[in-house]
ZAMARGU-4260 file (C-alpha; in steps of 0.2 Angstrom, whole numbers, plus 5000, padded with zeros to 4 digits):
<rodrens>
0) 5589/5597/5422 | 5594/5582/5434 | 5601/5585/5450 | 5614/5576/5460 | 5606/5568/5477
5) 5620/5572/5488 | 5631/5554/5497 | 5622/5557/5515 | 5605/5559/5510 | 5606/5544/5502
10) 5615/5534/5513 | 5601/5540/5526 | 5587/5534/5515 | 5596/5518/5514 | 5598/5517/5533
15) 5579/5521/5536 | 5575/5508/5526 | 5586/5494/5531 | 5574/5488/5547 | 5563/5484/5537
20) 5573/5475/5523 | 5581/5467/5534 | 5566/5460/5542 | 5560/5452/5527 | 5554/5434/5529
25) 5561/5418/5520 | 5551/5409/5512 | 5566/5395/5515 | 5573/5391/5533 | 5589/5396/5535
30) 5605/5384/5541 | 5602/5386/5559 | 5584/5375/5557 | 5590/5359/5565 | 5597/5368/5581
35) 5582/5381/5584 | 5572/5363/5580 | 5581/5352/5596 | 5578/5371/5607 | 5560/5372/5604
40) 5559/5353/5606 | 5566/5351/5622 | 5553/5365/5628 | 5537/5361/5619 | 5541/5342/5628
45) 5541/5351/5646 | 5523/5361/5642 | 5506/5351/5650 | 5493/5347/5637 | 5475/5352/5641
50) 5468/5339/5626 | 5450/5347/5619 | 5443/5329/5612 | 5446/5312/5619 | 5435/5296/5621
55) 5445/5289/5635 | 5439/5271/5642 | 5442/5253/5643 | 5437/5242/5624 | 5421/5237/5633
60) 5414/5252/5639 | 5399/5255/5630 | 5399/5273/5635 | 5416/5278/5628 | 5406/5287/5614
65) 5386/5289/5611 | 5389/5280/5592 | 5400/5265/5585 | 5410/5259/5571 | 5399/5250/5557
70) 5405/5235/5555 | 5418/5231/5542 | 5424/5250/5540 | 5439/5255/5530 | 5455/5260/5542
75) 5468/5271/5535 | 5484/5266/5536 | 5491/5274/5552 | 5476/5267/5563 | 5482/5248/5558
80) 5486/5237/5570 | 5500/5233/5560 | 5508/5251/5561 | 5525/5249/5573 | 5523/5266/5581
85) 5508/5257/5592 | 5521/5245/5597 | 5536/5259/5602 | 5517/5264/5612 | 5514/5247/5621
90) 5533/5249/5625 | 5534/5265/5632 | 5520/5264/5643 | 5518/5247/5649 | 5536/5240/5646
95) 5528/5229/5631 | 5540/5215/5629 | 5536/5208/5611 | 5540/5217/5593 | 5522/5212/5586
100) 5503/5210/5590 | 5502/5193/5586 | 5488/5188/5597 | 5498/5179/5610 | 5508/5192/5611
105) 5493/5205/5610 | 5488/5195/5625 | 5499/5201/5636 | 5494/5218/5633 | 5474/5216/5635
110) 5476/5205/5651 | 5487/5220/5661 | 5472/5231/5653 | 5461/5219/5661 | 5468/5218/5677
115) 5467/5237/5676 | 5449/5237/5674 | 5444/5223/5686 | 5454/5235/5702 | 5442/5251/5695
120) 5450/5266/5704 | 5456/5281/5695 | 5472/5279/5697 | 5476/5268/5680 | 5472/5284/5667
125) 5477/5298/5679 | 5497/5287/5678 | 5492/5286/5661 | 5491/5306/5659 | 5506/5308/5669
130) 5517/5300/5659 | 5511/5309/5643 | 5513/5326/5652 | 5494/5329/5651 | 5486/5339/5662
135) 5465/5340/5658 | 5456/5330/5646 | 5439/5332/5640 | 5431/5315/5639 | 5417/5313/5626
140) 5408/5302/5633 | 5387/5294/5636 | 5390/5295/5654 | 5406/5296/5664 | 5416/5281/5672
145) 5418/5280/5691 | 5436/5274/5686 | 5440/5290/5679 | 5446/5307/5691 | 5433/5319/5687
150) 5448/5332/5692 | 5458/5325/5677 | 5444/5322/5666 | 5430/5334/5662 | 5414/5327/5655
155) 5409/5332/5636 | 5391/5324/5636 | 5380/5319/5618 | 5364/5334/5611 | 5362/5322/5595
160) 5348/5310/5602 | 5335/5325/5606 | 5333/5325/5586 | 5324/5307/5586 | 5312/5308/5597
165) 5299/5297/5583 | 5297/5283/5573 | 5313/5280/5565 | 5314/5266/5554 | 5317/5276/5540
170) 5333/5282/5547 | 5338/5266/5550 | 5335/5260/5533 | 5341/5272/5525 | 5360/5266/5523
175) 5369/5253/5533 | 5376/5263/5542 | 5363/5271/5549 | 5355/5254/5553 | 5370/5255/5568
180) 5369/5272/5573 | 5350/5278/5574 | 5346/5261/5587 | 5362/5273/5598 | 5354/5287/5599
185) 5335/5281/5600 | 5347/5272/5618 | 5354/5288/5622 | 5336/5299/5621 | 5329/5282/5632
190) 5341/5287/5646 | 5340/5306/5645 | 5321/5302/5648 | 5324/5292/5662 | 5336/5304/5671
195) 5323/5319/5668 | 5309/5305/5674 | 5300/5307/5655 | 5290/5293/5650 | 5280/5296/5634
200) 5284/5312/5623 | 5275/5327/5632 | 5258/5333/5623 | 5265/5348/5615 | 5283/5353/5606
205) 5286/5369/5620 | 5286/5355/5632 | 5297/5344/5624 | 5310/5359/5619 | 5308/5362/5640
210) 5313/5343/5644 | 5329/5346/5632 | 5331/5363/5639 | 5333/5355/5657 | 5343/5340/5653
215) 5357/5350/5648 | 5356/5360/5664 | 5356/5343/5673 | 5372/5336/5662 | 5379/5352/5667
220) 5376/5351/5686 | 5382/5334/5683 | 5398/5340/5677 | 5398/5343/5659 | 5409/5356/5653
225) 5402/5356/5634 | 5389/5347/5622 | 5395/5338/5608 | 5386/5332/5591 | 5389/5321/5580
230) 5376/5325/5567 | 5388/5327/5550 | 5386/5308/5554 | 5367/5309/5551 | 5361/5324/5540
235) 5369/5340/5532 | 5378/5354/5545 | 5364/5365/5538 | 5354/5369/5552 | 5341/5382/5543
240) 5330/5392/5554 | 5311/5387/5553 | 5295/5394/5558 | 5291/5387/5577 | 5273/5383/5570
245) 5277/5372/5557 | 5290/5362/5570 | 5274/5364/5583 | 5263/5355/5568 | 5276/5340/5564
250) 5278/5336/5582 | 5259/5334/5585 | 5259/5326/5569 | 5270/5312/5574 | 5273/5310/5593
255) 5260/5298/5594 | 5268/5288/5580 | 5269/5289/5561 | 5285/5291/5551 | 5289/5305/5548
260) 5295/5312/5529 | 5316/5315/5528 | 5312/5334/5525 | 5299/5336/5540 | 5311/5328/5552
265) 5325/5339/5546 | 5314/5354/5549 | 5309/5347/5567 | 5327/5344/5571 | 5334/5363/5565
270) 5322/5369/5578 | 5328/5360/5593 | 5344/5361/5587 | 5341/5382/5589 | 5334/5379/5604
275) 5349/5370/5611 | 5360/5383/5603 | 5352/5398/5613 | 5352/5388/5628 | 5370/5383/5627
280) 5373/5402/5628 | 5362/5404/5641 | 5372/5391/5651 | 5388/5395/5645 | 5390/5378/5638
285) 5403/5377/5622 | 5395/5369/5608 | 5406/5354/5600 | 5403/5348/5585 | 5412/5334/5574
290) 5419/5343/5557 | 5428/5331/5549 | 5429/5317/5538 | 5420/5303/5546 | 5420/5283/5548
295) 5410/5270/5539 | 5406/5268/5519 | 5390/5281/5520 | 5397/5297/5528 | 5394/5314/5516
300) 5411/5322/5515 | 5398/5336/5507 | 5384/5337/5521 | 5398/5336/5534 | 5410/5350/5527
305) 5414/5364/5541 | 5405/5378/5529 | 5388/5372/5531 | 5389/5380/5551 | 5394/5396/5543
310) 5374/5403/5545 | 5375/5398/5564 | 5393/5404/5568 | 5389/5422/5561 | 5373/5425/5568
315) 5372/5439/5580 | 5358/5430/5591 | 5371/5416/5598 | 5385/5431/5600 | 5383/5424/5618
320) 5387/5403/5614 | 5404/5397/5612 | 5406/5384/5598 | 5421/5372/5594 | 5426/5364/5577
325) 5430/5347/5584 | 5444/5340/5572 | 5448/5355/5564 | 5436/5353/5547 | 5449/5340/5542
330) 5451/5340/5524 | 5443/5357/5524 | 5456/5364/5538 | 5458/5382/5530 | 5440/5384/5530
335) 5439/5381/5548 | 5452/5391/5554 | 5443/5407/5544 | 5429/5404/5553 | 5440/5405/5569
340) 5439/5423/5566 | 5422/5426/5573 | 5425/5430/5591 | 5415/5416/5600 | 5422/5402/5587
345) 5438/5390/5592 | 5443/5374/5584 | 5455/5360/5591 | 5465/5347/5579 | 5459/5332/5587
350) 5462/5315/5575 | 5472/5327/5564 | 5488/5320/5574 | 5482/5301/5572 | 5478/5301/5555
355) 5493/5311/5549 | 5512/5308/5552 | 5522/5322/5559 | 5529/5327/5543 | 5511/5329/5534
360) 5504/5335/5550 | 5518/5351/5552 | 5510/5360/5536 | 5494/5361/5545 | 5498/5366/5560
365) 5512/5381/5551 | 5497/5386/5544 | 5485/5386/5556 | 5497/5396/5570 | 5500/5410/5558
370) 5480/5413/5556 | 5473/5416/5573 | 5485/5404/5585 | 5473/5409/5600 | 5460/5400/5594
375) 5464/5384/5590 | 5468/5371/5603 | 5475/5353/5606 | 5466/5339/5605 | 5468/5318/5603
380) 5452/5309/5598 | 5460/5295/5610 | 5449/5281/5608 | 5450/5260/5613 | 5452/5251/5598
385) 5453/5234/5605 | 5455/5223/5621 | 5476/5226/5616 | 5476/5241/5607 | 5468/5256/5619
390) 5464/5275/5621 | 5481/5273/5630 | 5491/5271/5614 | 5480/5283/5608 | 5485/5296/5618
395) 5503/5293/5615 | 5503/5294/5595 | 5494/5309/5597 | 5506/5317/5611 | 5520/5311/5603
400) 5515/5316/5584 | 5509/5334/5588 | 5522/5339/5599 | 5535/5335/5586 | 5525/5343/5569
405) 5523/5357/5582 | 5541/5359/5586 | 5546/5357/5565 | 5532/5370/5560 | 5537/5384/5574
410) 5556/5379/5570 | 5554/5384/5552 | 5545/5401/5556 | 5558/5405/5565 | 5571/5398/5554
415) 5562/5410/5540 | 5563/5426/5551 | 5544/5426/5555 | 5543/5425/5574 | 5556/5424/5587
420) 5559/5410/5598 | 5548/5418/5610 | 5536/5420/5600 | 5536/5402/5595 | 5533/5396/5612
425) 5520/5408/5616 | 5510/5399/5601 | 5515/5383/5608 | 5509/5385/5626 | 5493/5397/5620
430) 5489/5378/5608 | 5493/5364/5619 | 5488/5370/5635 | 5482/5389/5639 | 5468/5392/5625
435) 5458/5379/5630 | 5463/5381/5650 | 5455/5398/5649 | 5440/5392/5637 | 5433/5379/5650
440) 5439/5389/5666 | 5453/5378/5671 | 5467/5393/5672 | 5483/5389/5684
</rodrens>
């Protein structure tokens, strides 16, 4: 026998139920997208950047990065000279008269770059910052540039070349590429050794794990905030974990000469890469490492792919080091930002918002604020591409593209009824500035 539910009790279930309802998300932004859009906009414009990855410098600087470009290497087609935003760039920044880079036009640009360089105060790339609303940039750099203000930039310095300390010539011939990079970091080690006043390798691998031990404290004194890597370039992201003895055995095997075999040097390299690991944590020294697609005809999107970390990242023994997925894991970005999860793990966007156009760019940034938005943080991968065509313009496609894709993926959250307007600029200032402000100590 049914039973009539009497008109108020279900009126009352109804109105218990209706918060909820009638907080259901969209999956479609309502009408009101193009004006919480221009709101966001004009606020996200006014926030300071604190950009996690940069290579900023003048075209022949040497020391803007510890590697360089093979030659010949494919560009995609935003990094073109050709693309018109770098133009709207020039224009902006320096009042570019011309509508092309035809090289006399170019001309004009790369001599007021010149003149910049030749007067060598620090003023040029602070008024560069200034107009882009920047605040800090960490500069990846081989050494740091007296014409750059190390209040404004903050030194990232290079771990790669402790990993070839012998005989490398079949490094070098294993690809083309190679051929240009190894000769870059058999430079780099050269001038470690002569800061730490190292001649010949020391007789026994504890002694050569206390030389890389103390070159990092050095950098550090010296003002480095973090230690980057750039092996996805070289060999897998697969550190493993090996037996000190058999690292002891290949060093005395070969630090007297010999070449050694591709396996034996990996296995040498994993232990000093764990030896820089541990002593990143004991130095509170972030680890940065390049996770993404890479330059040149050779680079392994398989070796390089953000996953290959995972065993470090989770291991309870570097609980203590801070690590940074530089660029995100681009094509692999989900992955990455999973990995954000682990407490001590962060990841910036760097090259993301120069390879990308607002429009592609927005889909990853929605995603990545709804996962763990205080981990991930800003970054630019500025870097001179030629005498015209400099770090400068680099900065601004990057600015200019992330605050935009940021504004159009916090605008359609909101516009969807998953976060409030306050919420959305909490995200933004947490990604642009505050995250990393916090990371590296720099808080206002």
């Amino acid at each position: 026998m049914s039973r009539a539910v009497p008109a108020v009790i279900l009126l009352a279930l109804f109105l218990a139920g209706a918060p909820n309802l009638f907080a259901q998300t969209s999956p479609f932004p309502s009408q009101d997208f193009p004006a919480i859009y221009d709101r966001l906009s004009q606020k996200i414009e006014k926030i300071p950047i604190y950009d996690n990855h940069s290579h900023p410098g003048f075209a022949d600087d040497s020391d803007v990065d510890a590697m360089a470009a093979p030659p010949d290497e494919s560009s995609v087609l935003r990094l073109r000279d050709d693309n018109p935003e770098f133009v709207t760039a020039a224009k902006a920044l320096f009042g570019y008269p011309y509508d092309d880079f035809k090289p006399e036009h170019a001309k004009w640009l790369a001599d007021k770059k010149k003149a910049a360089e030749a007067k060598g105060d620090s003023t040029y790339f602070d008024g560069i910052l200034d107009k882009l609303n920047f605040d800090i940039c960490l500069a990846n750099r081989a050494f740091m540039a007296p014409y750059l203000d190390p209040k404004r930039f903050h030194w990232v310095f290079f771990g790669d070349s402790f990993f070839y300390p012998f005989d490398n010539r079949d490094q070098k011939a294993s690809t083309p590429d190679m051929a240009v990079y190894i000769p870059l970091q058999e430079k780099m080690l050269a001038r470690y050794k002569k800061q730490m006043n190292m001649g010949a390798l020391p007789p026994v691998l504890g002694d050569y794990d206390d030389f890389v031990r103390r070159t990092m404290e050095d950098n550090q004194k010296r003002g480095g905030v973090a230690v980057k890597f750039e092996a996805a370039y070289f060999r897998s992201l697969y550190f493993s974990d090996p037996p000190r003895e058999k690292a002891a055995a290949i060093y005395a095997k070969y630090k007297d000469g010999g070449v050694p075999t591709a396996d034996e040097y990996r296995l040498f390299q994993d232990h000093v890469f764990r030896v820089m690991v541990e002593q990143a944590g004991k130095l509170k020294l972030p680890m940065h490492f390049h996770t993404a697609v890479g330059i040149g005809d050779y680079f392994s999107l398989r070796q390089g792919n953000v996953l290959n970390l995972e065993n470090v990242l989770r291991d309870p023994r570097y609980k203590d080091t801070v690590f940074v997925l530089v660029h995100g894991g681009w094509p692999y970005t989900t992955e990455a930002a999973l990995l954000t999860a682990v407490k001590n793990v962060y990841l910036d966007t760097s090259f993301q918002s120069e390879l990308l156009y607002p429009s592609q760019f927005k889909v990853v940034l929605k995603q990545l604020l709804t996962l763990y938005p205080d981990k991930m943080m800003f970054g630019s991968d500025a870097f001179p591409f030629n005498d015209a065509l400099g770090a400068e313009e680099s900065f601004w496609i990057a600015a200019r593209t992330t605050r935009s894709a940021l504004s159009a993926a916090l605008a359609e959250l909101v516009a969807e009824g998953a976060i409030s307007e306050d919420k959305a600029m909490e995200l933004a200032r947490l990604y642009l500035h505050d995250t990393a402000a916090k990371l590296y100590g720099d808080k206002k």
